[in-house]
VMD Tcl script that builds the backbone (N, CA, C; Angstrom):
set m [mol new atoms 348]
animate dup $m
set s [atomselect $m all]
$s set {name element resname resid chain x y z} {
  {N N UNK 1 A -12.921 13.939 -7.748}
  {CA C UNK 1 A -12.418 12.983 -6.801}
  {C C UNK 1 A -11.698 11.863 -7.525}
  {N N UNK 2 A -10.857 10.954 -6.926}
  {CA C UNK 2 A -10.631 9.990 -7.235}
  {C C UNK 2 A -10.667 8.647 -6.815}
  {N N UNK 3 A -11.080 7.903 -7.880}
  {CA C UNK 3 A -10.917 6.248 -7.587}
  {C C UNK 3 A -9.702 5.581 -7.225}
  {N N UNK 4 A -9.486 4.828 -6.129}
  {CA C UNK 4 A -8.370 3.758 -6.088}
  {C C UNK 4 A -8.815 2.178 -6.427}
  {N N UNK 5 A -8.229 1.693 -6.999}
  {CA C UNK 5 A -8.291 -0.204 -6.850}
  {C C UNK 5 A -7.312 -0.734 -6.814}
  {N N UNK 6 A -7.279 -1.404 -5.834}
  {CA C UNK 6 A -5.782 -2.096 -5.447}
  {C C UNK 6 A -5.896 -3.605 -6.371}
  {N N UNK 7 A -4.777 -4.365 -6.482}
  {CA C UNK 7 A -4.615 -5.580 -6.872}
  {C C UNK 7 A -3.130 -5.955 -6.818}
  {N N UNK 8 A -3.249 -7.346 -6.726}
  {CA C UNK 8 A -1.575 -8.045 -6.402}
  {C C UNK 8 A -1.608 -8.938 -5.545}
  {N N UNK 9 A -2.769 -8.927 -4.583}
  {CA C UNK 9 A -2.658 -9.473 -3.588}
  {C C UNK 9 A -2.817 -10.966 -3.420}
  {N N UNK 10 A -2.368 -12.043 -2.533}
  {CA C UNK 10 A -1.939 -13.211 -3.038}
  {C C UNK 10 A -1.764 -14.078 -1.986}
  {N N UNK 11 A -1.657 -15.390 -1.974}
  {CA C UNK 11 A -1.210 -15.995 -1.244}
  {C C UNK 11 A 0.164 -16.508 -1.179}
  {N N UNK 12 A 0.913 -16.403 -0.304}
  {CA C UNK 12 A 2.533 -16.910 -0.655}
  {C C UNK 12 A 3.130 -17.644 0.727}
  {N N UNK 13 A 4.425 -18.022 0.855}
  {CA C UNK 13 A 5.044 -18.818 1.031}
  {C C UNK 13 A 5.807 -17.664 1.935}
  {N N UNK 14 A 5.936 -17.947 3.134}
  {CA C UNK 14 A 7.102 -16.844 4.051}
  {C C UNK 14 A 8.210 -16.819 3.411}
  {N N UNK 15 A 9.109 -15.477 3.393}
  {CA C UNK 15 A 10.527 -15.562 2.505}
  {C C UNK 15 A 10.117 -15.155 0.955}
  {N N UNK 16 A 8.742 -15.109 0.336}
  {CA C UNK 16 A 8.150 -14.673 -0.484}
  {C C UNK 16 A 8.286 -13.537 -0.977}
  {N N UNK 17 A 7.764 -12.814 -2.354}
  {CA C UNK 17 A 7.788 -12.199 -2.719}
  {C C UNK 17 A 6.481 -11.557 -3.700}
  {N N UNK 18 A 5.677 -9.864 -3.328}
  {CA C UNK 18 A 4.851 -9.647 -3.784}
  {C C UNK 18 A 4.957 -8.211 -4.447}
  {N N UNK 19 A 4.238 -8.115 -5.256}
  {CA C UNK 19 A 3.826 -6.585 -5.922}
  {C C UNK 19 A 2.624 -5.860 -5.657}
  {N N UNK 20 A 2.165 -5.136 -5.061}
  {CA C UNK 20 A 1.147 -4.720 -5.090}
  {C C UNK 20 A 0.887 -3.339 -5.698}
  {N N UNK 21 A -0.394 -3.100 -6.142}
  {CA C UNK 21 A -0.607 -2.267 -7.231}
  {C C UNK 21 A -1.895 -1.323 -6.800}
  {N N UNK 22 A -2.034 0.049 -6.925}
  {CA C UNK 22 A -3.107 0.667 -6.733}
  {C C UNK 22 A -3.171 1.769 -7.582}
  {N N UNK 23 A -3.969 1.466 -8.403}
  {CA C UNK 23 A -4.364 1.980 -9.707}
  {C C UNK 23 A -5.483 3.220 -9.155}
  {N N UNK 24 A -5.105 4.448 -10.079}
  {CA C UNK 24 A -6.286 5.665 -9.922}
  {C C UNK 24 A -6.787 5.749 -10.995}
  {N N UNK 25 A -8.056 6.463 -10.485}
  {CA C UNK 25 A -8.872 6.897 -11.632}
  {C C UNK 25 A -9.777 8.227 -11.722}
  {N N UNK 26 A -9.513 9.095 -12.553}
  {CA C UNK 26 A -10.918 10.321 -12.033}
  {C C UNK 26 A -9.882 11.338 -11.878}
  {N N UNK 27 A -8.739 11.287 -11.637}
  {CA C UNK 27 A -7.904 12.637 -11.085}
  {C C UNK 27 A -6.688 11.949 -11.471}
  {N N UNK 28 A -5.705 13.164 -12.110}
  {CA C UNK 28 A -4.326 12.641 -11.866}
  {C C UNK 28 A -3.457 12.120 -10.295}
  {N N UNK 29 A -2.857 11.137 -10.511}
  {CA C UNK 29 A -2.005 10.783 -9.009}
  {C C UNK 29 A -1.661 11.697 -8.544}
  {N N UNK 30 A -0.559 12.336 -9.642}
  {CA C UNK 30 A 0.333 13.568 -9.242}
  {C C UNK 30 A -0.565 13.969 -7.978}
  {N N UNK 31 A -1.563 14.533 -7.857}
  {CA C UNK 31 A -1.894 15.407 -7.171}
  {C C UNK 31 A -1.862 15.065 -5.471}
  {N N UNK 32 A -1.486 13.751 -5.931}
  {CA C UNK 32 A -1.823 12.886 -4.377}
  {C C UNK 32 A -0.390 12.480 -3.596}
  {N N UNK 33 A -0.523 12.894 -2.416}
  {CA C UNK 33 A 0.003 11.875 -1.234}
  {C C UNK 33 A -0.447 10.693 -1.021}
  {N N UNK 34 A 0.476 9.438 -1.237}
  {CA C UNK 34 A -0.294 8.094 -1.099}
  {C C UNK 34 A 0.474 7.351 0.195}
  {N N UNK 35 A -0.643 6.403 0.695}
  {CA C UNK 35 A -0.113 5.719 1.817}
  {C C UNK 35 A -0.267 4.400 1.481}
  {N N UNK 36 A -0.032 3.150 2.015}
  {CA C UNK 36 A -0.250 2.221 2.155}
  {C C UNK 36 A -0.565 1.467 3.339}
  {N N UNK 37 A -1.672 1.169 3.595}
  {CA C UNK 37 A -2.063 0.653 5.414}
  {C C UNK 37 A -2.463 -0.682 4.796}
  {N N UNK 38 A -2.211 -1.604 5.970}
  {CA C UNK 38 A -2.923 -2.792 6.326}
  {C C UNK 38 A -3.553 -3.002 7.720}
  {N N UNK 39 A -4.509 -4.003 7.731}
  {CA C UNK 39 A -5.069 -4.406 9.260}
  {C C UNK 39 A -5.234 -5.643 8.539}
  {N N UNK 40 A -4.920 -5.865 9.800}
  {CA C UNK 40 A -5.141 -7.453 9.935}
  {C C UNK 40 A -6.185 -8.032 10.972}
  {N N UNK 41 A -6.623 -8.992 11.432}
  {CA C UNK 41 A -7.806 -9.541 12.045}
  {C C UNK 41 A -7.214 -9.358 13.714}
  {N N UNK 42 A -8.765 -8.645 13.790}
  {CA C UNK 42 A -8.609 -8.081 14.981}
  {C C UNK 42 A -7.237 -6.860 15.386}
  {N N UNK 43 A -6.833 -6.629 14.533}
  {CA C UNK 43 A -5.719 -5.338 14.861}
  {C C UNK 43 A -6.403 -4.490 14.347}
  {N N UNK 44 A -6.055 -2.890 14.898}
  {CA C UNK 44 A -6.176 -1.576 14.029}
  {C C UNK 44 A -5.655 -1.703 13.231}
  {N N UNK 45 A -5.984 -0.719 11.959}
  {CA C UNK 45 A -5.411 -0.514 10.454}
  {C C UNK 45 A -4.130 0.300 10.842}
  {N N UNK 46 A -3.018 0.079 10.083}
  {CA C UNK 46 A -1.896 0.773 10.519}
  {C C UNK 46 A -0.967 0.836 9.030}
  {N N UNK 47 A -0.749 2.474 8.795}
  {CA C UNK 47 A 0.479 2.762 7.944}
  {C C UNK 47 A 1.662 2.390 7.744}
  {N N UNK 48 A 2.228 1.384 6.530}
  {CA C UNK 48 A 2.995 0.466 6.507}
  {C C UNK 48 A 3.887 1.597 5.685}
  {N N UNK 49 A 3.396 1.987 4.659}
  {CA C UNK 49 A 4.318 2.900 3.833}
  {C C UNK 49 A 3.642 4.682 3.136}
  {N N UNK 50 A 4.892 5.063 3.054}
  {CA C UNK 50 A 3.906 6.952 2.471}
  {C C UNK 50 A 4.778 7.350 1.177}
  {N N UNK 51 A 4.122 7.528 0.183}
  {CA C UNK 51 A 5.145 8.106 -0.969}
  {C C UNK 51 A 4.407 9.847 -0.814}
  {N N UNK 52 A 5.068 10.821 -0.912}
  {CA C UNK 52 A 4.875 11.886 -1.085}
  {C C UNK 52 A 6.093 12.708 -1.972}
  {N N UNK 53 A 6.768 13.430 -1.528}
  {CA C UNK 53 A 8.105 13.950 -2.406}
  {C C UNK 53 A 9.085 12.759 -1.772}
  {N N UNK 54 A 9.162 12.343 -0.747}
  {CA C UNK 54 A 9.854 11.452 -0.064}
  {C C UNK 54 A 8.967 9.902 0.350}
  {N N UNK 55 A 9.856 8.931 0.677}
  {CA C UNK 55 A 9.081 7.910 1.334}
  {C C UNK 55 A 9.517 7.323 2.553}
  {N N UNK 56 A 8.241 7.040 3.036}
  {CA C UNK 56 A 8.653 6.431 4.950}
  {C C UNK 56 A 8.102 5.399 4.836}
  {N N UNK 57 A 8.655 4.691 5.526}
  {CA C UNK 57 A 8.269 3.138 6.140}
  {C C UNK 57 A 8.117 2.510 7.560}
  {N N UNK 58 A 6.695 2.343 8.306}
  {CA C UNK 58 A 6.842 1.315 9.519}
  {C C UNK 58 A 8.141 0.732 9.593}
  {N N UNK 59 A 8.476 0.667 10.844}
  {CA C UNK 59 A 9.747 -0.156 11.384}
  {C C UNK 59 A 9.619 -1.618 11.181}
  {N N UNK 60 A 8.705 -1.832 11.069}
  {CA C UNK 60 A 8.420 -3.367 10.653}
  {C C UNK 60 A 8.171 -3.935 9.453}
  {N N UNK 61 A 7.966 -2.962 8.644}
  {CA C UNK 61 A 8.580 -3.145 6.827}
  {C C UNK 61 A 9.783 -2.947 6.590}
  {N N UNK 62 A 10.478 -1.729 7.154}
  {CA C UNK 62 A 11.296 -0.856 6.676}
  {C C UNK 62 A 12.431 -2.312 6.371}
  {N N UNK 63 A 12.971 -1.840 5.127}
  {CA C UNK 63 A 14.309 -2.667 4.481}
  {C C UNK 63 A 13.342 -3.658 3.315}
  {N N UNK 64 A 12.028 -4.121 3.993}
  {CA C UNK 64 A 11.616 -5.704 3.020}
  {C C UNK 64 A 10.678 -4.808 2.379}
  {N N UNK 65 A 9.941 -3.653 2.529}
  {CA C UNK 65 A 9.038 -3.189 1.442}
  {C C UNK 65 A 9.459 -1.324 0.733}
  {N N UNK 66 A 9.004 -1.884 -0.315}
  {CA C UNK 66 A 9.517 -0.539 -1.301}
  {C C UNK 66 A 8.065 0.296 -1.584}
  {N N UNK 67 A 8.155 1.156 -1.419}
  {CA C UNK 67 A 7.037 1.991 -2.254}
  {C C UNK 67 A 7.207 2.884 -3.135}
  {N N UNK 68 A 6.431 2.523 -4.633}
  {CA C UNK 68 A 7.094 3.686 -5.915}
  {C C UNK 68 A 5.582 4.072 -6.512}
  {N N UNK 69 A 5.759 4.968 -7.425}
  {CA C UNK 69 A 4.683 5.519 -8.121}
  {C C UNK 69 A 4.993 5.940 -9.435}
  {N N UNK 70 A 4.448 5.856 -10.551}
  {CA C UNK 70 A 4.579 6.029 -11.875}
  {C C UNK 70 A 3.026 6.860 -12.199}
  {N N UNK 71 A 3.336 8.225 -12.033}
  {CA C UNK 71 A 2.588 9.288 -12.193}
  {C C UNK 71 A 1.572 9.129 -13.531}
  {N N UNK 72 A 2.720 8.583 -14.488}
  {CA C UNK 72 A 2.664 8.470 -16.366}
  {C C UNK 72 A 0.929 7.297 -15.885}
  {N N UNK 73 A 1.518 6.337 -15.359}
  {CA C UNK 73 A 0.536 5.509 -15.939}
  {C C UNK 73 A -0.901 5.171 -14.311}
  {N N UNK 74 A -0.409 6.357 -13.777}
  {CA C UNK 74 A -1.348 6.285 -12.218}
  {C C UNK 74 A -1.489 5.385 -11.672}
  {N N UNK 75 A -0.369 4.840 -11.117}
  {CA C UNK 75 A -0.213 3.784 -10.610}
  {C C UNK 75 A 0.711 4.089 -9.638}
  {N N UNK 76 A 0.075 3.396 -8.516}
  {CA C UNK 76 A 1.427 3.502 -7.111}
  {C C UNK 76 A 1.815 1.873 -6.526}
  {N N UNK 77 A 2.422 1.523 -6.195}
  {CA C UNK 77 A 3.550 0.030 -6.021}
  {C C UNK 77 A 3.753 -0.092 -4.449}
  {N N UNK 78 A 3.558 -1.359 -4.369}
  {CA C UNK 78 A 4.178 -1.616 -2.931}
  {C C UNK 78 A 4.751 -3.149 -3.199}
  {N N UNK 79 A 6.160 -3.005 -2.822}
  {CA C UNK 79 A 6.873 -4.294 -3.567}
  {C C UNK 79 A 7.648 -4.698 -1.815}
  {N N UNK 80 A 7.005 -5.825 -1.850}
  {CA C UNK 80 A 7.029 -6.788 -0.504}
  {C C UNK 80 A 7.952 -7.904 -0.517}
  {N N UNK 81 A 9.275 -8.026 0.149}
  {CA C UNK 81 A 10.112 -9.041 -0.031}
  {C C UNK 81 A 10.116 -9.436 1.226}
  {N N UNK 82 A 10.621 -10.603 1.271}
  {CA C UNK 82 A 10.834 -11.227 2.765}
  {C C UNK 82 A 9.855 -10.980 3.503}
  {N N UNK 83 A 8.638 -11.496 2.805}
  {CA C UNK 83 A 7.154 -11.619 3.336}
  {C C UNK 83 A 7.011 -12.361 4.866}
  {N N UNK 84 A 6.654 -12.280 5.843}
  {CA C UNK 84 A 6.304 -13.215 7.453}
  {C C UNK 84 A 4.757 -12.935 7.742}
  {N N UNK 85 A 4.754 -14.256 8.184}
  {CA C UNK 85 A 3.531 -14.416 8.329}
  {C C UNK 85 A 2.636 -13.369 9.145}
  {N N UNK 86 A 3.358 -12.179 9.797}
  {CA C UNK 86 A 2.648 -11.211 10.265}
  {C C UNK 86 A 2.393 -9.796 9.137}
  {N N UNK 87 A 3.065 -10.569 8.304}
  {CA C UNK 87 A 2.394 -9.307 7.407}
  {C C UNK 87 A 1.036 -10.022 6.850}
  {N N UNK 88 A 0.263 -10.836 6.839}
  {CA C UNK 88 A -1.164 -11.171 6.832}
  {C C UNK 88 A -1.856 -10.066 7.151}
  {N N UNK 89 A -2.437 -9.377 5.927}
  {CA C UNK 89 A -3.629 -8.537 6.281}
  {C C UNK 89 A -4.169 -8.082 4.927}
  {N N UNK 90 A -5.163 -7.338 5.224}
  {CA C UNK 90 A -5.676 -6.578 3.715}
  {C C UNK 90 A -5.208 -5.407 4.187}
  {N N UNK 91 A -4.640 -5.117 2.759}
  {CA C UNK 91 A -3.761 -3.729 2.325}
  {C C UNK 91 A -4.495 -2.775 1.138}
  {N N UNK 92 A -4.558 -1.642 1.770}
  {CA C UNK 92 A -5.221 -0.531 1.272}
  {C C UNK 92 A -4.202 0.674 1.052}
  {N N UNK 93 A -4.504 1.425 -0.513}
  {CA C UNK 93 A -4.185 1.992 -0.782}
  {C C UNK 93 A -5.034 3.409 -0.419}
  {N N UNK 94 A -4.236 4.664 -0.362}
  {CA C UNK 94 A -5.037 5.874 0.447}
  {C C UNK 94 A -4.340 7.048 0.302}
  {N N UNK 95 A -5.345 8.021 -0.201}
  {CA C UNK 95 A -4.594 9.426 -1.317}
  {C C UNK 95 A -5.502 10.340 -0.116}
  {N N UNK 96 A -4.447 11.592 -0.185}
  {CA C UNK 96 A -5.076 12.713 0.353}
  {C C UNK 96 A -4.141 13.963 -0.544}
  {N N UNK 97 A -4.555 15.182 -0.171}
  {CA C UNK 97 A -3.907 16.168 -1.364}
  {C C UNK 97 A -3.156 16.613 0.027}
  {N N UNK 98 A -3.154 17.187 1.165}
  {CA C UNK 98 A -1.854 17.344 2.134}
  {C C UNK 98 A -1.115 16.570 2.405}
  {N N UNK 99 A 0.051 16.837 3.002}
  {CA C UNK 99 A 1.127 15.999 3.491}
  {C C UNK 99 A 0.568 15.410 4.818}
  {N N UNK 100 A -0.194 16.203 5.403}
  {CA C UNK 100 A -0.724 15.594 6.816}
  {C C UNK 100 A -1.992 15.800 6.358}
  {N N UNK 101 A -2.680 15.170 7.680}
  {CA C UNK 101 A -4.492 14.945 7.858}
  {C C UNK 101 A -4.883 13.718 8.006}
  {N N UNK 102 A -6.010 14.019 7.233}
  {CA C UNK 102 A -6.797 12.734 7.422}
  {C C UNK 102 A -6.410 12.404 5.884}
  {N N UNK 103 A -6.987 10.773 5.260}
  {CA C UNK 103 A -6.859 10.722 3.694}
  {C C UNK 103 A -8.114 11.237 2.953}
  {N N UNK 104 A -8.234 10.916 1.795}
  {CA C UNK 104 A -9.471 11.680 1.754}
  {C C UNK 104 A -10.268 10.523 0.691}
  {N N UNK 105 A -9.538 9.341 0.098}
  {CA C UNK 105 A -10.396 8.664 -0.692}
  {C C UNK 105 A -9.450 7.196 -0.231}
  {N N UNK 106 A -10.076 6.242 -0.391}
  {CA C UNK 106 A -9.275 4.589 0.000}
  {C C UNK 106 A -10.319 4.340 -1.539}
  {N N UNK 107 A -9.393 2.843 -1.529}
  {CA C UNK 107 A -9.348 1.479 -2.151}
  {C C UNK 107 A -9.948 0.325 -1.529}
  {N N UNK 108 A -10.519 -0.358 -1.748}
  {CA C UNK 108 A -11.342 -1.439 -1.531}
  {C C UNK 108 A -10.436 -2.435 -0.453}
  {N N UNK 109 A -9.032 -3.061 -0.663}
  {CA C UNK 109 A -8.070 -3.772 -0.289}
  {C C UNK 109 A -8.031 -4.979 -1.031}
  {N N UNK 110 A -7.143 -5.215 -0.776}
  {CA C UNK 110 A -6.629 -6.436 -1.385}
  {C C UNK 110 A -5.759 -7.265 -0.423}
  {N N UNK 111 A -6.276 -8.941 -0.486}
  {CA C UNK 111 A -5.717 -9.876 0.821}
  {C C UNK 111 A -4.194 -9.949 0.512}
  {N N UNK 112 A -3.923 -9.873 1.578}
  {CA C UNK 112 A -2.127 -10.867 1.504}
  {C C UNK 112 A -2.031 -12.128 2.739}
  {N N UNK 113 A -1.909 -13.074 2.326}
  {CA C UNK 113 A -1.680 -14.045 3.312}
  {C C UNK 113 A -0.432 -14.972 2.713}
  {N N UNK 114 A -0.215 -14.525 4.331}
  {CA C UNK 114 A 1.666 -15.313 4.498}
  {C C UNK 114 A 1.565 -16.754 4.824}
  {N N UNK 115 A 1.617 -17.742 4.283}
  {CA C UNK 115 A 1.909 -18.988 5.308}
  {C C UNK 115 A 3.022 -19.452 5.533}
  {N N UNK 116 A 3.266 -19.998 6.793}
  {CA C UNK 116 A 4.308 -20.879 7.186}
  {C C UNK 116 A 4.675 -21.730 6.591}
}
mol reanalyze $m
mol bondsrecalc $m
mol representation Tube
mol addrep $m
């Protein structure tokens, strides 16, 4: 199986700019489909970004967040520009070995808070 731990997460300034990081452990990445979800207080958890052979993005990231992965050093990226205060949430990183399903291992999360 594998370990995730996320880190990056931060407090910033709307119009901001973040990196976020979710480090594996126990298994190569390669092997993984990764997602990126956040929830925020009182919302359901919801899929912001997916790296697989390709990457997708929520309509409400799409353009301000990037998602990359560097297999070499097992590490997957979520690079957040033009941060708003509705992106406030803890963000979790989340591997499964299909393209669809369920995931099969998460990450702890890590906060992001936007202020005005």
């Amino acid at each position: 199986q594998v370990q995730l731990v996320e880190s990056g997460g931060a407090e910033v300034q709307a119009g901001g700019s973040l990196r976020l990081s979710c480090a594996a452990s126990g298994r190569p990445l390669s092997m993984y489909n990764m997602g990126w979800f956040r929830q925020a207080p009182g919302k359901e958890r919801e899929l912001v970004a997916y790296i697989s052979r390709q990457t997708s993005y929520a309509d409400s990231v799409k353009d301000r967040f990037t998602v990359s992965r560097d297999n070499d050093k097992n590490l997957v990226y979520l690079h957040m520009n033009n941060l708003q205060h509705e992106d406030t949430a803890v963000y979790y990183c989340a591997a499964r070995i299909t393209d669809t399903g369920a995931y099969n291992y998460w990450g702890q999360g890590t906060q992001v808070t936007v202020s005005s």
